[in-house]
N, C-alpha and C positions, 0 to 999 in steps of 0.2 A: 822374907818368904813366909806366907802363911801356909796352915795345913790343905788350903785348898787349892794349892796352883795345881798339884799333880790332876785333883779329879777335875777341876776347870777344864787343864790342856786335855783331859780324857774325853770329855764333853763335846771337845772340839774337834777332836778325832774322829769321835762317831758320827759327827753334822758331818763330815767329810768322806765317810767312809759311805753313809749313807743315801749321800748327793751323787755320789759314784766319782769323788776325786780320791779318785785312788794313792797318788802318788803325795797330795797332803794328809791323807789318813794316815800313812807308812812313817810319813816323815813326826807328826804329832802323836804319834801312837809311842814312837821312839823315845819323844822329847816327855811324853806321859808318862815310863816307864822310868827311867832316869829321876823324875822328878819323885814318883810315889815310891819310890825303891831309898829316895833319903828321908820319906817323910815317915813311909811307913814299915819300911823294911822291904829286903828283897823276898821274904817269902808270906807278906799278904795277901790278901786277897784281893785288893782293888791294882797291885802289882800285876798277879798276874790275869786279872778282866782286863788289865793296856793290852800283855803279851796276847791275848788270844784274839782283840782288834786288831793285831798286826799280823796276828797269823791267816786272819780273814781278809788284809786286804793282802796277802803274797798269796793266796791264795786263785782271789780273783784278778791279779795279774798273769798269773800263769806262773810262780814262782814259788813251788814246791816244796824245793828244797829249804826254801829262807821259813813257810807256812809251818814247816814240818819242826824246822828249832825253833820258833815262839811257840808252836800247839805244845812242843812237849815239857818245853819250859815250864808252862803254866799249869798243865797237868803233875807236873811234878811236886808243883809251891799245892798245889791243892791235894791232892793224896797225901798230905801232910794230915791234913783234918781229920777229924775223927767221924763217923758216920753218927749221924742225927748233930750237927753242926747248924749255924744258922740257915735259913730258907735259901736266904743270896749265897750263903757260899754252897750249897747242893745245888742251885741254878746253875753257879759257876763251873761244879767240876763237870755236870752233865754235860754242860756247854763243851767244854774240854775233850770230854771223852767222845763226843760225836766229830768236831774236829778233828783229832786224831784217826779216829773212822775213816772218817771219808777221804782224809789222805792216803789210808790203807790204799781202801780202794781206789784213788785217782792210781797208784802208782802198777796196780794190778793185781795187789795181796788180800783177795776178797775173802780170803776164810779169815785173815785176821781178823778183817773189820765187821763178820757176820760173830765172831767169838767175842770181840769187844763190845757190838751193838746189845748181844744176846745175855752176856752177865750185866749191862747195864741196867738191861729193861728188867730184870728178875731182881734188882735190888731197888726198883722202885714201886710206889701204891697203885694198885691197876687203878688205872681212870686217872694218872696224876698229870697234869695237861703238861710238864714238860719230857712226860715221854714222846711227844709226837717227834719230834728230833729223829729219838732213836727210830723210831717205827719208819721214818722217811728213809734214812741210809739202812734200815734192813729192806724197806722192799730197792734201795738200788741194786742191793748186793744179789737181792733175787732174781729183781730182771736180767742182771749180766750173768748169772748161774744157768737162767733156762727155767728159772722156779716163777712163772709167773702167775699162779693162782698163790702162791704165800707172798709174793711182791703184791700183788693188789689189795690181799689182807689187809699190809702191813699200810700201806696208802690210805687204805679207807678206815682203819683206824687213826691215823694220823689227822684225817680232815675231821676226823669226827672231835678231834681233842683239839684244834685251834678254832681262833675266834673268827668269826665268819669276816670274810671279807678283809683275813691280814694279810700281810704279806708269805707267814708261813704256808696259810691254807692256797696261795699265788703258787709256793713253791712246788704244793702235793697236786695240784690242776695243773699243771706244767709236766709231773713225773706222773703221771696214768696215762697222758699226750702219751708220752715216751713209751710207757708200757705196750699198748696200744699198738704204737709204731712196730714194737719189736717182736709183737705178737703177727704184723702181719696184718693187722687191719685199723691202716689209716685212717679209715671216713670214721670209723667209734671215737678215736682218740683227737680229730680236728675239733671238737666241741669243746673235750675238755682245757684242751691247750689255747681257744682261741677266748674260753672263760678266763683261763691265768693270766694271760696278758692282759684283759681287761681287768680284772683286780689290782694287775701289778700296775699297771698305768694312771687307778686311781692314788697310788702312794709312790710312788717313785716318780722320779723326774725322767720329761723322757729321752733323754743322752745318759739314762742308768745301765750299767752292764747286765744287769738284772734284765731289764727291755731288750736286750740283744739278743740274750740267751733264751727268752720266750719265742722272739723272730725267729731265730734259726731252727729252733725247733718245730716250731707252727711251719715254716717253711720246708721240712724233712716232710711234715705231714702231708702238705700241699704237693709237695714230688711225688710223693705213694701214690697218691689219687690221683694223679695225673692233671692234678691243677697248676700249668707248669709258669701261665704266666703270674697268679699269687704267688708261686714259690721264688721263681726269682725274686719277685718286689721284696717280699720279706727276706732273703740273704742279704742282698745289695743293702735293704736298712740296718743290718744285723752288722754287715761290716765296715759301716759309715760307724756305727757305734761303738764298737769294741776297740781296745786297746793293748788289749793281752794279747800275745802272737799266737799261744795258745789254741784261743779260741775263733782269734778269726783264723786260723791252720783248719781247724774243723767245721765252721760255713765255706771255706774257701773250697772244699771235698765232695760239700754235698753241690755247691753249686759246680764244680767241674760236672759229676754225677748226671745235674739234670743237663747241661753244655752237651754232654754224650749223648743224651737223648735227645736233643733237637741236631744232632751233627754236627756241632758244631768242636769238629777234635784237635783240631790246636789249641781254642780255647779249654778246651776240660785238659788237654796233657798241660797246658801251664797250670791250672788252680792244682791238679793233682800232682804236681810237684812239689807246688809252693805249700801246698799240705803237707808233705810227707816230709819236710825240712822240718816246718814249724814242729810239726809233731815230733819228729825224731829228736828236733833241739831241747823241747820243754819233756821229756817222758824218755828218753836212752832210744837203742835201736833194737831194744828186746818186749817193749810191750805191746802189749792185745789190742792196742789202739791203732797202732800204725799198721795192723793186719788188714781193715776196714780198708785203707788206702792203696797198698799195695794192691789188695785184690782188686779191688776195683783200676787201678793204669795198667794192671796185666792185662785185663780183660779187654780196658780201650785199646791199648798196645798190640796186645795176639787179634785184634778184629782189624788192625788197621795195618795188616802185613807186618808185622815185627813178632812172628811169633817166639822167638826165643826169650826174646827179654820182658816178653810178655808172659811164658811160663815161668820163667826165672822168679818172675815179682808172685804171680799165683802161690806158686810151692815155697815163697819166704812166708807168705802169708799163713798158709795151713801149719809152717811148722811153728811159728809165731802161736797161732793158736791151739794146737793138737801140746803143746808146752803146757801150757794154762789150764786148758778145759779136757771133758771126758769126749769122746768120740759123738755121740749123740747129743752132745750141745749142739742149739742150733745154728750158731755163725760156723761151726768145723761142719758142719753138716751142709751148710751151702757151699763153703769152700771148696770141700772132696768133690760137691757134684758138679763144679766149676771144673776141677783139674779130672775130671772122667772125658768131658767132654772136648778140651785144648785138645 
């Protein structure tokens, strides 16, 4: 065995991780860590740059909990260092610590992940191009707060610090889409998001989950605006792609969503089922995400003569979210004015 099997199979992992095969990224990611863990110890740094390619692809499986013990694995072998440490290993822990982040947040712990973005960014050189990371999961943490003029900040710093035309500056044109969305005005944010896909399109391949995730978004967009036959076309490509229950659970919601809106309600109560499964399987039955869902099959349900169980899912929803957030956030603020009117 020479010194370079481990960073070979690592090589290998990220063509794979890359290509969008998720499940040989996981598997060589493994086989990478095992190997640089005899070559170079289990608390290197090229050790744990395997664990945070394996926390990146359980991530974009939809598997959380497995992301969540390699992210913190690797953060651990790296907090070992000492601050002003080589360049690759300050890449590496930021890597780490934005990882961790954003798991905060997938799970629904946004002040953690806005305290961990926040002492990140202040221990780094303003202008250092790998704060765009952080600057990207502070403004997620904004837009789900309600803070969306410090969420676009945080964006438009972010684009300004990546290289034109990466795949990073793919990820920040894809999250201003989303801003946009959440602000409430669709037509501003179809531009941005239908730019991200086409950047993401020119580097990724297109069966990338990364292409899925631009779809389903681009296609939230097209429901806003009432562009309903694009927004189907981009779900339906969104969940020919996806692989993670996850995430097709969530184009699966938006397309019941716009099904309600053409009438068609047996098809919108099956995808909003088949959503609020997926969801509840990968995220428990307490988070902010599965609110989204519930409120909306109360709403198809209490419209389609079933009102009880149709207010039943409403008032899971606002207590789901009135849990999390202040009263005057805006998703508990459409909710209440949802159960004013039941």
């Amino acid at each position: 065995m020479t010194t370079d099997d481990g960073v070979a199979v690592l090589a290998q992992a990220r063509a794979a991780l890359d290509s969008g095969d998720l499940s040989s990224a996981k598997t060589l990611g493994e086989r990478a860590t095992e190997l640089l863990t005899v070559e170079c110890g289990a608390e290197h740094p090229d050790t744990a740059n395997a664990q945070l390619l394996i926390a990146s692809a359980h991530e974009q499986s939809g598997n959380f909990a497995e992301a969540r013990r390699a992210a913190t694995a690797a953060l651990s072998t790296l907090d070992k260092y000492a601050a002003g440490s080589l360049r690759a290993v300050t890449i590496l822990r930021v890597r780490a610590e934005i990882a961790v982040a954003n798991l905060d947040r997938i799970s629904g712990d946004l002040e953690a992940a806005r305290t961990r973005m926040t002492r990140m960014l202040n221990s780094l050189e303003p202008g250092d191009p790998i704060a765009a990371g952080v600057h990207n999961v502070l403004g997620i943490v904004g837009k789900f707060t309600g803070r969306f003029d410090e969420a676009e900040a945080h964006y438009r710093r972010a684009l300004q610090l990546h290289e034109p035309n990466s795949l990073g500056m793919a990820s920040i044109l894809h999250n201003l889409g989303g801003l946009e969305h959440e602000r409430g005005r669709p037509e501003a944010g179809i531009p941005w998001a239908e730019r991200g896909l086409e950047v993401r399109r020119n580097v990724r391949p297109p069966h990338h989950p990364d292409i899925a995730a631009d779809l389903g978004a681009l296609g939230s967009l097209y429901l806003s605006a009432g562009r309903l036959e694009d927004a189907e076309k981009a779900f339906c490509q969104a969940i020919e792609i996806f692989t993670a229950e996850y995430e097709i659970a969530v184009v699966r919601g938006n397309l019941a969503h716009l099904q309600a809106r053409q009438g068609r309600i047996e098809q919108a109560e099956e995808n909003y089922r088949a959503a609020l499964a997926g969801k509840r399987k990968a995220l428990g039955d307490d988070h902010p995400d599965i609110a989204v869902t519930c409120h909306n099959l109360g709403v198809l349900l209490f419209d389609s003569g079933r009102q009880p169980e149709g207010r039943e899912l409403v008032n899971r929803a606002h207590d789901l979210l009135t849990a999390r957030f202040p009263a005057d956030h805006p998703r508990v603020v459409a909710v209440a004015r949802t159960l004013a009117t039941l």
